[in-house]
N, C-alpha and C positions, 0 to 999 in steps of 0.2 A: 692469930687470924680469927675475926670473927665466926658464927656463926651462921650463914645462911637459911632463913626459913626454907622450907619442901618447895613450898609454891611460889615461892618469889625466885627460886632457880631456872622455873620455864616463865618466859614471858608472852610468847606468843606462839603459835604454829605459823612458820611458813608458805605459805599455799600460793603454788604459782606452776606453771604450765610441767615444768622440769621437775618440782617436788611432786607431780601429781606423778609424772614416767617413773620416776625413783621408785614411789612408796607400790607402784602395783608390778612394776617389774624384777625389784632388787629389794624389796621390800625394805626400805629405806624410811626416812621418816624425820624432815625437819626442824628444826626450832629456834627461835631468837631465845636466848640464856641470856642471866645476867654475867655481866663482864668478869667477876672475881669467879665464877664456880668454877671447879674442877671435872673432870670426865668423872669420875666416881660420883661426885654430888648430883652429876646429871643422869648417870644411870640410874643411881637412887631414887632420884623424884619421878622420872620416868615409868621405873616399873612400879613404884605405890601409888601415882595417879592414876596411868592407865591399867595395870595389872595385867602387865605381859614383862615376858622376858627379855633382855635384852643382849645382843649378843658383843655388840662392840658400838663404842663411840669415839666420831671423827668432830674435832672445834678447828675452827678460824673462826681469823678477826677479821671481818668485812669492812674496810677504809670507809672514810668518810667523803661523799662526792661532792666538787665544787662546781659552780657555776659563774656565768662571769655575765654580764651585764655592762657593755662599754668597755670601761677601762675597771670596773669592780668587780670582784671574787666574791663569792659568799658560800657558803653551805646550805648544796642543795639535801644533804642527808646526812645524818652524823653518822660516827664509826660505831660498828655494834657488833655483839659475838654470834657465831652462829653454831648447831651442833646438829650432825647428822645421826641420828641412831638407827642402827641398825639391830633386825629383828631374826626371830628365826621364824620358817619357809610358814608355819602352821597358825601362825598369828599376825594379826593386823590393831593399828586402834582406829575406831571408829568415829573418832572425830574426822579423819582425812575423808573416809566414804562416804560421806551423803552426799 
């Protein structure tokens, strides 16, 4: 298996009404990863980018959505991985709070 860079394991933060109740409730914290990483690789890059701890990581594969136009399908969105990390009580990253 190849090797994944650090930073090309997280692809994006997810931000959206339900990761906002996550991250300040359950302290939760999610991310679009690339398809091949494993939960290790994600902890990994996690704690050396933000530099926190991390307590457990949860992945799904979020399907791909179609749309239909007439009688045609198409993709409204492709399939992507997604990863929930979870923190302990004492820590947050600050990218989710501004």
């Amino acid at each position: 298996m190849a090797e994944i860079h650090i930073y090309d394991i997280l692809r994006r933060p997810v931000v959206t009404e339900k990761s906002a109740v996550m991250s300040d409730e359950q302290h939760q914290y999610v991310f679009e990863v690339a398809p091949d990483a494993n939960k290790h690789q994600i902890k990994e890059a996690v704690e050396l980018i933000f530099e926190v701890d991390v307590v457990k990581v949860n992945t799904m594969i979020v399907p791909a959505k179609r749309g239909r136009r007439g009688r045609n399908w198409y993709l409204r969105s492709r399939q992507w991985k997604k990863a929930i990390v979870t923190l302990p009580e004492d820590q947050t990253i600050e990218l989710f709070n501004l």
